[in-house]
NUMAR-204765 format. One record per residue (C-alpha): x, y, z; residue in three letters. Coordinates in steps of 0.2 Angstrom, whole numbers, padded with zeros to 4 digits, always signed. Last residue first. Example, Ala and Ser with C-alpha at 12.3 -4.5 7.8 and 13.67 -1.06 7.14 Angstrom:
2
+0068-0005+0036SER;+0062-0022+0039ALA;
This chain:
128
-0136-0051-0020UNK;-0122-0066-0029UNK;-0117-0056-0043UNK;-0111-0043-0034UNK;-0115-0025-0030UNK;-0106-0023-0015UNK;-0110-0020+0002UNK;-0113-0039+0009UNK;-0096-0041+0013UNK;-0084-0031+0008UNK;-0068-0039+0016UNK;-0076-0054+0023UNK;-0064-0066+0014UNK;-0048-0056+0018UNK;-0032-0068+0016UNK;-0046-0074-0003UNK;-0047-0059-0009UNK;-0029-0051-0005UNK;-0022-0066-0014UNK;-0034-0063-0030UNK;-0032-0044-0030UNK;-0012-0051-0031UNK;+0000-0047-0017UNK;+0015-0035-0022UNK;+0018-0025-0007UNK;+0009-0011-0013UNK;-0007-0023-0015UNK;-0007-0027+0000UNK;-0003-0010+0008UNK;-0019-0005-0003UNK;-0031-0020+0005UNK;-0025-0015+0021UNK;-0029+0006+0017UNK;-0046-0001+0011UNK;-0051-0010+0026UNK;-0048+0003+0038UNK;-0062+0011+0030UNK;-0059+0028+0019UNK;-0065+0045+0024UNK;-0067+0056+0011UNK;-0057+0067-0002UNK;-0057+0059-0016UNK;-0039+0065-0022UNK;-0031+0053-0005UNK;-0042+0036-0009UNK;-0036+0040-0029UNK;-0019+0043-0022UNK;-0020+0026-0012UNK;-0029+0017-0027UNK;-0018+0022-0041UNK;-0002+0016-0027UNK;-0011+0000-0024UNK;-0012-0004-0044UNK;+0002+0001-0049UNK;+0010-0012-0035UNK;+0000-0024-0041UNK;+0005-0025-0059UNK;-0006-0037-0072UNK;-0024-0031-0068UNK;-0016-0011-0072UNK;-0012-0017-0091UNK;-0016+0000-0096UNK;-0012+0011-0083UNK;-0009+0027-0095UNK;-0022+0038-0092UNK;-0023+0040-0071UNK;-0017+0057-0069UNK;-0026+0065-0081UNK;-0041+0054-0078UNK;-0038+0057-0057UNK;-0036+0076-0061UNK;-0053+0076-0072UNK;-0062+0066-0056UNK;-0055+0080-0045UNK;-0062+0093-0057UNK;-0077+0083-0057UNK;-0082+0082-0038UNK;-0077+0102-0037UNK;-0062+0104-0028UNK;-0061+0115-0012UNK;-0040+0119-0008UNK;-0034+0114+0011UNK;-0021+0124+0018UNK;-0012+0116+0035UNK;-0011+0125+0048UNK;+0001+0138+0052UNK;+0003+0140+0071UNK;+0003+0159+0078UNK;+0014+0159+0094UNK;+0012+0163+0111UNK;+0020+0169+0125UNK;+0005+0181+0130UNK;+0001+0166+0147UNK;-0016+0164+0152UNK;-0014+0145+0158UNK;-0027+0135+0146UNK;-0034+0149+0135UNK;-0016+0157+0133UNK;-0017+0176+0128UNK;-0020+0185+0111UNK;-0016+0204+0113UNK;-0029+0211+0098UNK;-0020+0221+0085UNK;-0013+0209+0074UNK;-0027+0201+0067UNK;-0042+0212+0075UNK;-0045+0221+0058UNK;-0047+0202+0051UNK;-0060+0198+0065UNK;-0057+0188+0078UNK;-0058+0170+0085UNK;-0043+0162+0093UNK;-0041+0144+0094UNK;-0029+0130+0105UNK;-0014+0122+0108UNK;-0005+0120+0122UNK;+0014+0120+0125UNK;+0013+0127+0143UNK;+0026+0143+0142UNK;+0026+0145+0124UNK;+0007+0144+0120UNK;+0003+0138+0103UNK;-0008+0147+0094UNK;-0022+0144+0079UNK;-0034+0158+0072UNK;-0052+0156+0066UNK;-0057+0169+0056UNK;-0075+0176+0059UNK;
C-alpha cells in the first residue's frame, strides 16, 4: 500500500497516510497530530533504482576524460563528490572533509598529512 505525505495547514505537521490507489482521492485524510482536514499533499522527492553497473557505466561516461586528475585537485574533489552522490550510500564524515579539501585546492599530499588518522587501519596498505 502507498504511502502518502501531508502537511497539516492549521499545525504545520508532517506526517503519513497509508491507502490504497482506489482510496487516493476519495478517502477524507485528517491531521494525525491535531485532527485538523486543512491539509495538504507534500511531493517528496523521486528516487530512481540503478543497477550497481549502470551507475558504474554512468560514472565511466561521466568520468572519461580526467586524465591528468593527480595534477588538479579541485577535479579531483568534484569526480569524488558526484562519484560519493551516483553510489548511492552513506559516506563517513571523513570523506565529505577530505572532498572540501580537495575542492578548495589542497593537495592529496596536504590533505594526508592535516588528517593522519584519516583511514586508519581500514585500507589495504602496504604497511598491514
Amino acid at each position: 500500500m502507498p504511502t502518502y505525505d501531508y502537511i497539516c495547514n492549521s499545525c504545520s505537521q508532517r506526517f503519513d497516510v497509508f491507502m490504497t490507489f482506489a482510496e487516493y482521492g476519495k478517502k477524507k485524510v485528517t491531521c494525525a497530530h491535531c485532527g485538523s482536514r486543512d491539509v495538504r499533499r507534500r511531493m517528496t522527492k523521486v528516487r530512481i533504482a540503478k543497477s550497481e553497473d549502470s551507475r558504474m557505466d554512468s560514472m565511466a561516461d561521466e568520468f572519461s576524460g580526467f586524465e591528468g586528475l593527480e595534477d588538479d585537485p579541485k577535479a579531483m574533489g568534484k569526480m569524488m563528490r558526484k562519484m560519493g552522490k551516483e553510489m548511492g550510500e552513506e559516506v563517513p564524515p571523513e570523506f565529505g572533509e577530505v572532498v572540501d579539501r580537495l575542492e578548495s585546492g589542497q593537495s592529496p599530499e596536504e590533505i594526508e598529512s592535516a588528517l593522519p588518522d584519516l583511514g586508519g587501519g581500514t585500507g589495504g596498505g602496504e604497511d598491514e
